[in-house]
C-alpha positions in Angstrom: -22.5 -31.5 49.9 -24.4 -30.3 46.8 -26.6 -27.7 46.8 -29.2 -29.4 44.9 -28.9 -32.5 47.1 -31.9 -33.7 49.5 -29.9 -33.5 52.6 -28.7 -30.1 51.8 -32.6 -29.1 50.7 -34.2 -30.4 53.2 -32.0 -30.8 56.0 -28.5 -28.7 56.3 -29.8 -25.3 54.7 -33.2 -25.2 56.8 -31.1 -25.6 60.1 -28.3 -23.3 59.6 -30.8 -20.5 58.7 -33.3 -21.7 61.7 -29.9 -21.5 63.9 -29.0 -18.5 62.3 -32.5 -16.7 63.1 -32.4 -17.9 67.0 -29.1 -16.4 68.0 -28.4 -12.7 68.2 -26.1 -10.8 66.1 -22.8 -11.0 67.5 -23.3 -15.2 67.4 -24.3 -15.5 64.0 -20.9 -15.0 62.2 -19.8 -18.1 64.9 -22.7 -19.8 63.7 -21.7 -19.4 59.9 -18.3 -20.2 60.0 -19.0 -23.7 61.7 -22.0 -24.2 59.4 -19.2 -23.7 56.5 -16.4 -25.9 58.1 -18.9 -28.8 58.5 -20.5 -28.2 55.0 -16.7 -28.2 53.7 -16.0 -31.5 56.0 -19.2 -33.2 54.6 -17.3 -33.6 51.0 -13.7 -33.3 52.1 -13.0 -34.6 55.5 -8.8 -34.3 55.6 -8.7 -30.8 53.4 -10.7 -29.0 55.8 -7.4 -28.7 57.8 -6.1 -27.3 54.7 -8.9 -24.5 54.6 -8.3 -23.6 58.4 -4.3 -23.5 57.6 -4.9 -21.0 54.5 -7.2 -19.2 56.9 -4.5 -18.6 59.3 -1.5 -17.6 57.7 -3.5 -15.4 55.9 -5.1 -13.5 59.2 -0.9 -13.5 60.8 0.0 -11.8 57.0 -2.3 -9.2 57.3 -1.9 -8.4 60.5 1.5 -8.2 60.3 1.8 -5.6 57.6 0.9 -3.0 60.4 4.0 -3.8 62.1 6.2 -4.8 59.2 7.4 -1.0 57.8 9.8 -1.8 55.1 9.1 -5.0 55.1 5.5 -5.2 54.1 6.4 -5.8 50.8 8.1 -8.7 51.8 5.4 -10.1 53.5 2.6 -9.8 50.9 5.3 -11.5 48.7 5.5 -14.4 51.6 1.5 -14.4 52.0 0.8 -14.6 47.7 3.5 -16.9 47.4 2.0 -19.3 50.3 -1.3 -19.1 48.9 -0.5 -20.0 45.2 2.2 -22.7 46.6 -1.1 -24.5 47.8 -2.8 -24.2 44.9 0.0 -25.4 42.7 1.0 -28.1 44.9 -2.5 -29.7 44.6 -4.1 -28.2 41.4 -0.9 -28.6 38.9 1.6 -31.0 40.8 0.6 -33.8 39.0 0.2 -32.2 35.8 3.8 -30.5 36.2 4.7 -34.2 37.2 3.7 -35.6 34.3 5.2 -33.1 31.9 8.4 -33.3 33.7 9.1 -36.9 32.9 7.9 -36.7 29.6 10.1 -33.6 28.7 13.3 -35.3 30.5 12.5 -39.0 28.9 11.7 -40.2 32.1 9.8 -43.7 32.8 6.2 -44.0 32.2 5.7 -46.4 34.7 7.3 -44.4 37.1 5.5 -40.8 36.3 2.5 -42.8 36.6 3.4 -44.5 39.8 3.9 -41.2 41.4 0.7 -39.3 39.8 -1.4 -42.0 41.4 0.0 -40.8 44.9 -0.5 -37.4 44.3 -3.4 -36.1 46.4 -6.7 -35.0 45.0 -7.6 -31.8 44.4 -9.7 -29.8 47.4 -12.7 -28.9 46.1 -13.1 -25.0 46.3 -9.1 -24.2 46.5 -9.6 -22.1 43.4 -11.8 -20.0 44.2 -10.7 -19.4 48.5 -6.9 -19.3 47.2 -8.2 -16.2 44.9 -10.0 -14.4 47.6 -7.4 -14.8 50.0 -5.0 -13.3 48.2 -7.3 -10.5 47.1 -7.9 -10.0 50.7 -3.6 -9.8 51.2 -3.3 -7.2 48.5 -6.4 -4.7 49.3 -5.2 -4.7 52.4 -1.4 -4.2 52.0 -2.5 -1.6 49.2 -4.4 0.2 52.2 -8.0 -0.3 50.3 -9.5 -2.1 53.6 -8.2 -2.8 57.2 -6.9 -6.1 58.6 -9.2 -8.1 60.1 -8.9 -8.2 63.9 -11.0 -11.2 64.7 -9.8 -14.6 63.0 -13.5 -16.1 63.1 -14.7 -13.1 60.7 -11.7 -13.5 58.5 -12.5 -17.4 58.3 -16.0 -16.7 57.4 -15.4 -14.5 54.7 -12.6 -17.4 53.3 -14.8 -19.9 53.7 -18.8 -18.6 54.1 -20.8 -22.4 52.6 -22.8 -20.5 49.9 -20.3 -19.7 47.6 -17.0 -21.3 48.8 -16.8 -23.9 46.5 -17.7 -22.2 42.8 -17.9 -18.8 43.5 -18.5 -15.6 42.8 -15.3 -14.3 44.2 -15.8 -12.0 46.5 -13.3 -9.1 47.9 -12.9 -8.9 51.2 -13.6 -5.0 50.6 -17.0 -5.7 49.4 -18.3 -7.6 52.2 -16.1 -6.1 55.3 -18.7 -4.1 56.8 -21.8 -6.3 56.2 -19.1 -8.7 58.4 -19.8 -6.9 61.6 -23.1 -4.9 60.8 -25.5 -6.4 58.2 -29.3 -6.1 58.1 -31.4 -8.7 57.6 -35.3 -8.3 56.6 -38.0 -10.2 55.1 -38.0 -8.4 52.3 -34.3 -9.1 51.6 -34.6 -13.3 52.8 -37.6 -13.7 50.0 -35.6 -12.0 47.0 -32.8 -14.7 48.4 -35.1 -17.4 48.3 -36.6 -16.5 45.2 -33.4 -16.2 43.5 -32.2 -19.7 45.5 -35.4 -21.3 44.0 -34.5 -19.9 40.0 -31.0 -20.9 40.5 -32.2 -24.6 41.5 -34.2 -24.6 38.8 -31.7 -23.9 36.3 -29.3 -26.4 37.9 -31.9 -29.2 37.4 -34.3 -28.5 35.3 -32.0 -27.3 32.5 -28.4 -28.2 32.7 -28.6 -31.7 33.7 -31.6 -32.1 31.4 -28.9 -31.3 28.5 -26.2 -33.0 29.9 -27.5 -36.0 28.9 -27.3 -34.8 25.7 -23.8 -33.6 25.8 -22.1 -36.1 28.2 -22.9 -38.9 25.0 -21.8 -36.7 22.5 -18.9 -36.2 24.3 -17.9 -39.2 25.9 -18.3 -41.0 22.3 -15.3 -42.4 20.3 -13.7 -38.9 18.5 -15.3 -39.2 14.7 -18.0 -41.2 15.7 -20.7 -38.3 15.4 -22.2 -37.4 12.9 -22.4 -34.0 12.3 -25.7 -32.9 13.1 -25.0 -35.0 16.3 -21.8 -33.0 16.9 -23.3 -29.9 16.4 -26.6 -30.4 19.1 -24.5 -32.1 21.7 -21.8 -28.8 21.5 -24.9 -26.7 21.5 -26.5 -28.6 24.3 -23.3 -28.6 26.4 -22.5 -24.6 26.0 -25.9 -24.0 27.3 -25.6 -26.8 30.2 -22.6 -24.9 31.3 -23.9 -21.9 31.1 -26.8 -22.7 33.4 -24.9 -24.9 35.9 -22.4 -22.4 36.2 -24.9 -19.3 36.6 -27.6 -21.6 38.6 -24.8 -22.1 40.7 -24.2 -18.1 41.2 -27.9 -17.6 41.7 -28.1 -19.9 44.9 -24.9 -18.6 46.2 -26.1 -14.9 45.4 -29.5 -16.0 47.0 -28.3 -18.2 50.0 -26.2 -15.0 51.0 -29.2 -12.3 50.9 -30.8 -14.9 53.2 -28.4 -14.4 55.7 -27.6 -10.7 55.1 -24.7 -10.8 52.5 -24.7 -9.0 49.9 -22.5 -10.9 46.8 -21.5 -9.4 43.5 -23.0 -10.7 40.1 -21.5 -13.2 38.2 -23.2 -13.1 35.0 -24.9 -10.6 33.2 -26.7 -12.4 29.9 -23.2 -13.6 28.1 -24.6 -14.9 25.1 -26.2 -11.9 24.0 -22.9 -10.2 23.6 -21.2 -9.4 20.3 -17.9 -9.2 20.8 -15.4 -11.3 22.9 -14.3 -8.6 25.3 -18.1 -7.8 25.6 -18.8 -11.7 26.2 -16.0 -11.5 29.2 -17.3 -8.4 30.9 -20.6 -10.8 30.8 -19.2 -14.2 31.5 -17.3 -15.1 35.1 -17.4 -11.2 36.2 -16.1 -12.0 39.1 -12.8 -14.0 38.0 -12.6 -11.5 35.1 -12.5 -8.5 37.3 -10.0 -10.3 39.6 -7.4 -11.3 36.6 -7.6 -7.3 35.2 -6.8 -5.8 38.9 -4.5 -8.4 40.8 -2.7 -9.5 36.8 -3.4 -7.3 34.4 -3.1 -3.9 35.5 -0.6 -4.8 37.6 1.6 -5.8 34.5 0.8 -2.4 32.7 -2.2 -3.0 31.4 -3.1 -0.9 28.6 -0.4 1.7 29.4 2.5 -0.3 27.0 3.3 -0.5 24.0 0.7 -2.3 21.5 3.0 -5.2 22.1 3.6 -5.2 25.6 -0.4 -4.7 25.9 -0.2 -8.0 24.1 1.8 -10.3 26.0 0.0 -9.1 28.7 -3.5 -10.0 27.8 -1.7 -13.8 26.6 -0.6 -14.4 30.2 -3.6 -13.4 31.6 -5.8 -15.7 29.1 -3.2 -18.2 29.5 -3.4 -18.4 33.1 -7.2 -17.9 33.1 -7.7 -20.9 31.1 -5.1 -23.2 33.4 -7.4 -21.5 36.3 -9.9 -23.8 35.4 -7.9 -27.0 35.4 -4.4 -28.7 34.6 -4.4 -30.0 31.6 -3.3 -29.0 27.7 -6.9 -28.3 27.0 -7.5 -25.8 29.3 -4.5 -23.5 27.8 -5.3 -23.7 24.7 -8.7 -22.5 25.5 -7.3 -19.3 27.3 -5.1 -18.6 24.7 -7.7 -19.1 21.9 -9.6 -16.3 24.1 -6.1 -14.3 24.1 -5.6 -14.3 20.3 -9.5 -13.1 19.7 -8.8 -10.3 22.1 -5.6 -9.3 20.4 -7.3 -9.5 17.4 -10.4 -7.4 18.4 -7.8 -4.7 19.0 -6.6 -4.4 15.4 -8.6 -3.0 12.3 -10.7 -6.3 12.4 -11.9 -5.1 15.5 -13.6 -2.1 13.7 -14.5 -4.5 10.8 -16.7 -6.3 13.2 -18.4 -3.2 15.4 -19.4 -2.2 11.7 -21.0 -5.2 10.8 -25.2 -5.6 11.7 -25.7 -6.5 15.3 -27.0 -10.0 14.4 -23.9 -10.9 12.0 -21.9 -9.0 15.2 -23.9 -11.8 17.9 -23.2 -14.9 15.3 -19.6 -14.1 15.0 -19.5 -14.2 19.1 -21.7 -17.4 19.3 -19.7 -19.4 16.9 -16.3 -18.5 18.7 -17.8 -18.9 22.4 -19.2 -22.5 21.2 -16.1 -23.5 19.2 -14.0 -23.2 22.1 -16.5 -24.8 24.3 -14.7 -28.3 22.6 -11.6 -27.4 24.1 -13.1 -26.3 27.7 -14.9 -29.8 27.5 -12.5 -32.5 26.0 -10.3 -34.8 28.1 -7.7 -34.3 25.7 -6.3 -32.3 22.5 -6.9 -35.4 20.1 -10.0 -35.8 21.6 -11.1 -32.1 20.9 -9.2 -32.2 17.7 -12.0 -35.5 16.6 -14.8 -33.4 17.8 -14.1 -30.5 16.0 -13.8 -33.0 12.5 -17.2 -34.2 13.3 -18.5 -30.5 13.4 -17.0 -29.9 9.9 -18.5 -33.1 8.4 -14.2 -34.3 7.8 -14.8 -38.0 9.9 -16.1 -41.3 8.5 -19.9 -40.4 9.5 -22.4 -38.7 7.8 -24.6 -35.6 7.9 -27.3 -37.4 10.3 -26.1 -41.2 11.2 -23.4 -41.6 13.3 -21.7 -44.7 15.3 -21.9 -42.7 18.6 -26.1 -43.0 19.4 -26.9 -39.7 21.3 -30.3 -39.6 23.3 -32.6 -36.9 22.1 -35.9 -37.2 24.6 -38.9 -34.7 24.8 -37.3 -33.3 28.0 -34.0 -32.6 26.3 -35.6 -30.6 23.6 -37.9 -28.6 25.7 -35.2 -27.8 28.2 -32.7 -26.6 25.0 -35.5 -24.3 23.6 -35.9 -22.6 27.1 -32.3 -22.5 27.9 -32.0 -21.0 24.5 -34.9 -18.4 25.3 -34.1 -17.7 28.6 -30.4 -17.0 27.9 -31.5 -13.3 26.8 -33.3 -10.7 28.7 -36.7 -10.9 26.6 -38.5 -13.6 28.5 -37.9 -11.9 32.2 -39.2 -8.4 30.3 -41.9 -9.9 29.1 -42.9 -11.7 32.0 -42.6 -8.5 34.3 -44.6 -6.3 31.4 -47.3 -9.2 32.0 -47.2 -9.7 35.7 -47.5 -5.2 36.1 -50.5 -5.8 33.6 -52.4 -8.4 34.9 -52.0 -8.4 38.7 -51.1 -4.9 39.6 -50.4 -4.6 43.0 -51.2 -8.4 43.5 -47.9 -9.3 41.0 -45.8 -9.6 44.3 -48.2 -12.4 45.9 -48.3 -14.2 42.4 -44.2 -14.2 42.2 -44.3 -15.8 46.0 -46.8 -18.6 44.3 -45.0 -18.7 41.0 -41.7 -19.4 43.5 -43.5 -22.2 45.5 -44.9 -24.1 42.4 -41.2 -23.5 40.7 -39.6 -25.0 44.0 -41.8 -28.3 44.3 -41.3 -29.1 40.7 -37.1 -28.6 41.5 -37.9 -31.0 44.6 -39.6 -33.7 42.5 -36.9 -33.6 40.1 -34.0 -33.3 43.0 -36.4 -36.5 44.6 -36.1 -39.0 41.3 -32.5 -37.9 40.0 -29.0 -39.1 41.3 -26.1 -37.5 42.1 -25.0 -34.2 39.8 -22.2 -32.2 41.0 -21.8 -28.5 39.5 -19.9 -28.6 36.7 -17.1 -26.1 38.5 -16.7 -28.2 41.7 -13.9 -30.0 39.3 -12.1 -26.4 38.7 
């Protein structure tokens, strides 16, 4: 179930909140959790049994540490290792498979036989595999308490709003609002207005441009020309962008509507100027969980300039395979891992010296140029895009073999996306609303929210299917 589908609109999210709303507080975790199994169920019917299992070794782990002395250590290696054995098994056994035979000489025919067998991948396991084991390590370092009751450990697991893309939440930032949240009408209509901008960056702009970008994309490698290349890169690092943050903001939104308070996701990346700016900016959530459950657990900064190194090249390394099994997805964290490195050395100073917007261009052009990476099915085929960038295929500057659409919609939706990706417009439109409407500004946002929601609905109404772009990772 998508969140930007009719019968989650219209039907599934009016009736859980209605639910919610009826029953008193002790029922409405109960109420939640089943809301979130059956919204899980709705796309992934078998792997929901795979969600309850994670929730239930994880709730014996934890529990156990109370009672395990010596051996607690042991356990939280049991309860990681089961939790990334899942995620392995299904997000990397095929890939590993694959690898395997090739390394070894093995068949074709027979790596292939067995990678069609292998099960899909759940959709969420990512991101629940991450907070779980978050949740097994604050509580064996002693930062929260076990969870007693296993229905409020399975909500905050698998709670429907952001379950499937995120933000990952700790288990310490939402254990008290667990058992004693407030809800008020002040609090549901910031949700709901933050629901209804999410929406309307999910449809409005990101699958307006990935139109755009799907056809420059899915085009023979070489076939682009370069002007070509250049707008359908541009149009897919700003489609991602808002799908993946219009994502955040519903999740972000859904949860103040029922009393939850989630932590940001993104904070404006593309106005940063360096790359450790961009990923303090970009992902918070999965940044912040890589530097205290990876990073800082392998030294951190305290090394030598070396070891410092090779620690921020696994944790790029595995951030990028994070995001999916393939050759692609490495190279892109370790692109991210080199610029970091290199950021620490005199060129690091080079650039902080440099004028802000020659600092912002420097970021732009190395966020964008490993968007081909994040985005190609393959090495070759990001190797081809990147030669149509540079002008080095058989096309020219403007004609190209690959025919990419360019409607009216597509470039009105890039010049927002483009605007709207800094903090100006918002400014502006706040300095305008205080100005014009004084005390009447809040009453104008609730009718500003209402015409923004209808227009989503139209365009939810007369589109098909469009899953977030992070449901695949």
């Amino acid at each position: 179930m998508v969140f930007s589908s009719p019968i989650f609109l219209f039907g599934f999210l009016p009736i859980v909140l209605l639910l919610s709303l009826l029953v008193g507080r002790s029922a409405q975790n109960g109420i939640l959790l089943a809301a979130s199994l059956l919204f899980y169920a709705w796309g992934e019917p078998v792997f929901v049994f795979l969600l309850l299992l994670s929730i239930g070794v994880n709730f014996v782990v934890a529990r156990a540490f109370s009672r395990g002395g010596a051996q607690r250590a042991s356990l939280l290696g049991i309860g990681v290792g089961f939790n990334l054995l899942l995620l392995v098994s299904f997000k990397y056994g095929a890939f590993l498979l694959e690898n395997t035979f090739g390394l070894f000489g093995g068949s074709v025919e027979g790596a292939s036989s067995m990678i069609e067998r292998w099960p899909e991948l759940p959709i969420g396991i990512s991101f629940y595999t991450f907070q779980a084991i978050s949740y097994l390590v604050d509580v064996y370092r002693g930062q929260c308490r076990p969870q007693r009751s296993f229905l409020d450990l399975g909500l905050y697991i698998s709670m429907f709003p952001q379950l499937i893309a995120g933000p990952i939440v700790r288990y310490s930032e939402i254990e008290d609002q667990l058992a004693n949240r407030k809800r008020s009408l002040e609090g549901f209509n910031a949700g709901a207005s933050r629901f209804v901008r999410g929406l309307a960056k999910k449809v409005l702009i990101a699958d307006t441009l990935a139109v755009v970008a799907d056809a420059s994309f899915g085009g023979a490698p070489g076939g682009l020309s370069v002007s070509m290349a250049w707008l359908g890169l541009i149009c897919y690092g700003f489609q991602l962008y808002y799908d993946f943050s219009g994502y955040s903001d519903m999740a972000i939104g859904m949860g103040k509507m029922f009393g939850f308070r989630f932590p940001e996701n993104f904070n404006f990346p593309y106005t940063a100027r360096s790359v450790r700016e961009f990923w303090k900016r970009w992902h918070m959530t999965l940044s912040r969980w890589f530097r205290d459950y990876l990073y800082i657990p392998l030294g951190g900064n305290r090394n030598s300039s070396g070891r410092v190194g090779f620690n921020l090249l696994i944790v790029f390394a595995l951030c990028g395979l994070w995001h999916g099994a393939s050759w692609g997805f490495l190279v892109w964290g370790l692109y991210y891992g080199c610029f970091l490195l290199l950021e620490r050395t005199v060129w690091g100073r080079f650039v902080s010296s440099l004028p802000k917007l020659v600092q912002h261009g420097y970021l732009l052009g190395i966020v964008f140029f490993g968007w081909v990476f994040f985005r190609s099915e393959t090495l070759a085929d990001a190797g081809g895009y990147f030669r149509s960038l540079v002008g080095a295929g058989n096309e020219g500057l403007t004609k190209g073999a690959v025919s990419v659409p360019l409607e009216y919609e597509a470039i009105l939706a890039l010049v927002v996306a483009i605007s709207f990706s800094t903090k100006y417009p918002t400014q502006l439109g706040e300095a305008l609303s205080r100005a014009s409407f004084g005390r009447w500004r809040s009453y104008v946002g609730y009718v500003g929210t209402l015409v923004l929601l209808v227009i989503c609905m139209s365009a939810v109404a007369s589109s098909t299917y469009s899953p977030f772009l992070y449901f695949r990772f």
